[in-house]
C-alpha positions as CSV (number, residue, x, y, z in Angstrom):
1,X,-2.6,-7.1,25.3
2,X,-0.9,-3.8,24.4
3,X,1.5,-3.8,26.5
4,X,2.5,-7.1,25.5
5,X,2.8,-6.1,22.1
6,X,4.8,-2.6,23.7
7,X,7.2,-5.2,25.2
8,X,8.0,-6.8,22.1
9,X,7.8,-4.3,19.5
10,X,9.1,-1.4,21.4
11,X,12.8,-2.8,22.3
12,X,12.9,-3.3,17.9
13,X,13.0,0.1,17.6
14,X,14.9,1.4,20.5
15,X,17.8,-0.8,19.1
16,X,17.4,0.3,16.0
17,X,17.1,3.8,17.1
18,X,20.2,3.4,18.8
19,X,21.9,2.2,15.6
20,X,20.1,5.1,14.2
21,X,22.0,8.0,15.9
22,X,25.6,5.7,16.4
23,X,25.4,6.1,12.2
24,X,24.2,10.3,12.7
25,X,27.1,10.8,14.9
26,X,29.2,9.7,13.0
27,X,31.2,6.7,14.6
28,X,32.3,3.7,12.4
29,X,29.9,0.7,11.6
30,X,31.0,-1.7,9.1
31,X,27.5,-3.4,8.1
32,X,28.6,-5.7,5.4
33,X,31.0,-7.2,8.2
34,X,28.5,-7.8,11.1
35,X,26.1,-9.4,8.5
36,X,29.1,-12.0,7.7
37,X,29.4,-12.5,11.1
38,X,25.4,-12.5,12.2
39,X,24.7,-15.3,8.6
40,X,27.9,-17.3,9.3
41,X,27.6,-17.6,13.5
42,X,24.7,-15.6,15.5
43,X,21.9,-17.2,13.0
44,X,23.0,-20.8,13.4
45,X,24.1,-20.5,16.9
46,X,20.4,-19.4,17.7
47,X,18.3,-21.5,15.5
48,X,20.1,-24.5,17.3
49,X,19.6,-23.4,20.9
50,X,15.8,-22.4,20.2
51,X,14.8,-25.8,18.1
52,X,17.1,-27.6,20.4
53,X,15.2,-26.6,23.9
54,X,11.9,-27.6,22.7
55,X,9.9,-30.7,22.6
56,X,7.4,-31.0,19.6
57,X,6.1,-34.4,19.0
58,X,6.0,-35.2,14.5
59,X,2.3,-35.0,14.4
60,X,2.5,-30.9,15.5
61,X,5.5,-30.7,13.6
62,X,4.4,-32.4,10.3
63,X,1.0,-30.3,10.6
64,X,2.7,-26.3,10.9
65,X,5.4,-27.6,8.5
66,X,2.7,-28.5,5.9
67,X,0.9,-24.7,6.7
68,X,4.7,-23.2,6.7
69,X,5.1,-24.3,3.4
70,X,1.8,-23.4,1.8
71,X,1.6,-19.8,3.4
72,X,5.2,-19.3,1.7
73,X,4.2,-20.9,-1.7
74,X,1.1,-18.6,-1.7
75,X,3.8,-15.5,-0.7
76,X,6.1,-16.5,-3.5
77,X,3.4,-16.5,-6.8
78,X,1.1,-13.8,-5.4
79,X,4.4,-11.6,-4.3
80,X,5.8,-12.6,-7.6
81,X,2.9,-11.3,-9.9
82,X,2.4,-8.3,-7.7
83,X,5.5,-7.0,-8.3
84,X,5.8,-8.2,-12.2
85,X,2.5,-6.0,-12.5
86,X,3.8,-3.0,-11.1
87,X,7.1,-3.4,-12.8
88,X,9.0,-3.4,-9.6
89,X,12.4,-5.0,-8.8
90,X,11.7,-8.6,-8.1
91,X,14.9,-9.6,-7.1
92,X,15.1,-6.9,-4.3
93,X,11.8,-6.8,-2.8
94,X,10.2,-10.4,-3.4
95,X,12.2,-11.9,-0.2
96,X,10.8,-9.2,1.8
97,X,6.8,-9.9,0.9
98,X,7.6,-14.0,1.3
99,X,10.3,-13.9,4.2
100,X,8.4,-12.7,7.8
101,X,10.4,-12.3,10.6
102,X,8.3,-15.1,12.2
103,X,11.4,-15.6,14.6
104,X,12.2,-13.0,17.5
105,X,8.9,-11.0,16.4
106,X,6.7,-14.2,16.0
107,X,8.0,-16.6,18.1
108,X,7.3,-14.0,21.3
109,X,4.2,-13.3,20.4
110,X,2.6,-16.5,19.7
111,X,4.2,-17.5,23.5
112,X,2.6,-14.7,25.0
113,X,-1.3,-15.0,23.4
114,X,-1.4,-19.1,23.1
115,X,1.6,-20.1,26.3
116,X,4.0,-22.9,25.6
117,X,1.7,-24.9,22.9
118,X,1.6,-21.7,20.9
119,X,5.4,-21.6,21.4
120,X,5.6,-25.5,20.1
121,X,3.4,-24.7,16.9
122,X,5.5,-21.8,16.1
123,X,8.6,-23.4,16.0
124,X,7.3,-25.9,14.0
125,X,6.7,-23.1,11.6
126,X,9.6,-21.5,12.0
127,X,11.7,-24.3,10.8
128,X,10.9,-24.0,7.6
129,X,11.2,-20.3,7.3
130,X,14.4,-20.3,8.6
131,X,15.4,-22.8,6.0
132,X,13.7,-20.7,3.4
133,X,15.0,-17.4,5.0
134,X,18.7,-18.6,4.8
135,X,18.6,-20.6,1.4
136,X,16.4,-19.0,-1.1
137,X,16.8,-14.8,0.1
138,X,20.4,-14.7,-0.7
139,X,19.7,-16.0,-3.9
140,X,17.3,-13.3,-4.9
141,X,19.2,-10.4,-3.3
142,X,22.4,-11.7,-5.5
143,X,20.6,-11.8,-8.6
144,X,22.2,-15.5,-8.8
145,X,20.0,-18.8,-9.2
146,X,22.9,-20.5,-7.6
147,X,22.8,-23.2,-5.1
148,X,25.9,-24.8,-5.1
149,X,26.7,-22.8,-1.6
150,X,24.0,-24.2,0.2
151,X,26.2,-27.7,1.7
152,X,28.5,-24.4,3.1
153,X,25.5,-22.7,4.7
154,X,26.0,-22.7,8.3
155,X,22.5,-22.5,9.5
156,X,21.4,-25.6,7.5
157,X,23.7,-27.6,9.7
158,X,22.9,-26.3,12.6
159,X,18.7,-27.3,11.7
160,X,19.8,-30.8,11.0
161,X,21.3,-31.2,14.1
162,X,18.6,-29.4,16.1
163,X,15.8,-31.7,14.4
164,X,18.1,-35.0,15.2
165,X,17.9,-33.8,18.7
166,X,13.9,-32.7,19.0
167,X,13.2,-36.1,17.3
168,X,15.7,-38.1,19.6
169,X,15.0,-36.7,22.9
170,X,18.4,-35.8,23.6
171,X,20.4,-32.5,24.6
172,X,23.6,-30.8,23.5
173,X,26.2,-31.3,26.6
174,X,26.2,-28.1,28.7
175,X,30.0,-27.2,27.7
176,X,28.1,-26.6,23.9
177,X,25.2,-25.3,24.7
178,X,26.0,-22.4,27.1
179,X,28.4,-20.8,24.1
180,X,26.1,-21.8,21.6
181,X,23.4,-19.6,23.7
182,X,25.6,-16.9,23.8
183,X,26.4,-16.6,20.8
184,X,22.7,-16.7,19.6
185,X,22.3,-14.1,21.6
186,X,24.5,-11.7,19.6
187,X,22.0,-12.3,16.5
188,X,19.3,-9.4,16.9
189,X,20.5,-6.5,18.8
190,X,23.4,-7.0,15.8
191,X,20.9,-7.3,13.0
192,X,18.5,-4.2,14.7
193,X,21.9,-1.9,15.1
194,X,23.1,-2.3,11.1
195,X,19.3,-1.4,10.4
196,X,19.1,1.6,12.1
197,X,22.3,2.8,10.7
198,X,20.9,2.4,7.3
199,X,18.0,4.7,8.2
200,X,20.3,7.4,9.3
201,X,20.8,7.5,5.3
202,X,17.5,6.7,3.8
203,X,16.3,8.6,0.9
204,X,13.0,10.0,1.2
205,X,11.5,8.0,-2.0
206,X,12.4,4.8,-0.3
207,X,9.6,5.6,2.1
208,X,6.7,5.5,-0.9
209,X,8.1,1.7,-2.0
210,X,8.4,1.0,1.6
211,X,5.0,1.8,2.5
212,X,3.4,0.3,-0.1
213,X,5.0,-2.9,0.3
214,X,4.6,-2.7,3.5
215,X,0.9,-2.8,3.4
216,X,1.0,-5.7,1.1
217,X,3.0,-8.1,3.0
218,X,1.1,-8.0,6.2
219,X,-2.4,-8.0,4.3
220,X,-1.3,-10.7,2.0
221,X,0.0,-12.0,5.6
222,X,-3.1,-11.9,7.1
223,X,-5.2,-13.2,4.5
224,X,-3.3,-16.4,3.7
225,X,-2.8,-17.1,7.0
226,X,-6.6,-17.7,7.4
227,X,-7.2,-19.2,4.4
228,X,-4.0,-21.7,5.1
229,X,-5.8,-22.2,8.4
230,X,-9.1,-23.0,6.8
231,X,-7.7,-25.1,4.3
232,X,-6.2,-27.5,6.8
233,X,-9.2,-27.6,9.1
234,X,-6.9,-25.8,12.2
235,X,-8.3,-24.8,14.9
236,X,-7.7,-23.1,18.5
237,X,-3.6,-22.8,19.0
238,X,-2.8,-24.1,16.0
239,X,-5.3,-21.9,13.2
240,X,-4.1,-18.6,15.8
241,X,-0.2,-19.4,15.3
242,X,-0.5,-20.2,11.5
243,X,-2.3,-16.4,11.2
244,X,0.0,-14.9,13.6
245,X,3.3,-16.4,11.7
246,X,1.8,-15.3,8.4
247,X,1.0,-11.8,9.5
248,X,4.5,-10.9,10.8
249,X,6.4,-7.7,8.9
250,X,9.5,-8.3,7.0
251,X,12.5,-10.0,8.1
252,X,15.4,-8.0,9.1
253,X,17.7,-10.3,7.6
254,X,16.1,-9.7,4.1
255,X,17.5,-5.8,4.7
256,X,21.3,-7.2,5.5
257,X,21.3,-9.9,2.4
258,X,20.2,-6.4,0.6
259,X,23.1,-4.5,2.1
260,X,25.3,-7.9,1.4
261,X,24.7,-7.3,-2.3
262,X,24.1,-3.8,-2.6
263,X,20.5,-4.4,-3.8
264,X,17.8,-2.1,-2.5
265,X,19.6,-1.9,0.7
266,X,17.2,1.5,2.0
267,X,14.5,0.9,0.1
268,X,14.4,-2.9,2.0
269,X,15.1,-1.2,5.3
270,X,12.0,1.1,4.7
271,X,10.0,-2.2,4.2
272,X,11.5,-3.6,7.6
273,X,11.0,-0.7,9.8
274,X,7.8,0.2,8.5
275,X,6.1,-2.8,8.2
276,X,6.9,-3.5,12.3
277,X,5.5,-0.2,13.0
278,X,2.6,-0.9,11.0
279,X,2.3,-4.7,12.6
280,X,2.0,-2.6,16.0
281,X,-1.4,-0.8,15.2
282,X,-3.1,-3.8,13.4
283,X,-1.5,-6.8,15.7
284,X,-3.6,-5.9,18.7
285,X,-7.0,-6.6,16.7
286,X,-6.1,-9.5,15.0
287,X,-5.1,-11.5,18.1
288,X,-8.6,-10.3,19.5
289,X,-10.0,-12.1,16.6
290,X,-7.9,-14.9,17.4
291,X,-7.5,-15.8,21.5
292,X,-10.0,-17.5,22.8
């Protein structure tokens, strides 16, 4: 089990270490212009080529969409009131206590403790996170209640074609898919690289809020995630990848919508790096708790 997690936790941080010293050295790295390019092409491009390569019958999906939803909804008010108590910024650190990164942190994991069911329920999850992720995020990190972008957002489309083709059966032809993989594929080491070269200019206070927040996010994680689990009677694969989805660290993409707008941008890094370090220490005794 730990070096499972070592697999999948380890290359995060060697990316972003790379990113790290690329920004100490000095070279050029224009991060507000890879995010354009990771939101507007590397996120839709792989949302569509995982959702589109899977087979999850409505019953599974309709079931981890219904626990997506709740976990998030708890995220929102208790993330909400958490930070109106402490008088904290809610517009740049709310997205980062509701938005995991139940994706290429999640989605690995709940493959490698629960095989290819675990894989199905987590997709099922992910869906909606994604759709959260891509629709309500930006929002906060502008400071904007505005949603007359969202028929322009790239990564909608590409989930409504990707459910028309897990609920039809069928397949994108081969002369789409393979560039549409590819392209996918740009999406993390991209998102890990701008990452690290925000840390190579981290303040030290960003640390404290980081930490802190960090802390909250995957025990708020954890906790819904049971009670969601409990609350829907799930059981086996399904309670395990509802707590494992729940319990991930904080998205990357909430730190580039933060750099996008200039809001928090090392502060939110902090919360991503050191919330996926802290996931490595308590990850490998809560899937204990949760294998069979």
């Amino acid at each position: 089990m730990f070096d499972i997690l070592l697999n999948v936790i380890a290359p995060v941080l060697l990316i972003g270490s790379i990113g790290f010293f690329w920004a100490r050295r000095g070279y050029p790295f224009d991060t507000n212009q890879i995010g354009v390019l990771v939101t507007n092409i590397g996120a839709p491009c792989l949302v569509l080529d995982t959702l589109a390569s899977m087979s999850v019958s409505p019953e599974t999906f309709g079931k981890m969409f219904l626990a997506s939803a709740i976990c998030h909804s708890t995220f929102f008010v208790a993330g909400w009131a958490i930070l109106k108590a402490s008088r904290q910024s809610i517009s740049a650190y709310l997205p980062g206590l509701v938005f995991a990164n139940t994706g290429n942190l999640g989605l690995p994991l709940c493959l490698f403790a629960f095989g290819q069911t675990g894989l199905a329920h987590a997709i099922s999850y992910f869906v909606l996170s994604t759709i959260l992720l891509f629709t309500v995020s930006p929002q906060f990190a502008s400071g904007k209640a505005s949603f007359s972008a969202l028929p322009r957002t790239p990564v909608i489309w590409a989930l409504i074609v990707a459910l028309g083709l897990m609920f039809t059966g069928a397949s994108l032809p081969e002369w789409i898919g393979r560039p549409v993989h590819l392209l996918g594929g740009m999406m993390v080491p991209l998102m890990l690289l701008s990452l690290g070269v925000s840390l190579a200019r981290i303040k030290l206070h960003s640390l404290k809020v980081g930490a802190v927040l960090s802390v909250l996010r995957l025990g708020l994680g954890v906790a819904t995630g049971f009670a969601v689990a409990a609350l829907l009677g799930l059981e086996g694969v399904a309670r395990g990848v509802v707590v494992v989805e729940a319990a991930m660290p904080v998205a990357v993409f909430n730190y580039l919508f933060a750099v996008r707008y200039q809001n928090h941008p090392d502060e939110v890094a902090s919360m991503v790096v050191l919330s996926t370090t802290f996931s490595f220490l308590t990850l490998p005794l809560l899937l204990t708790v949760l294998m069979p």
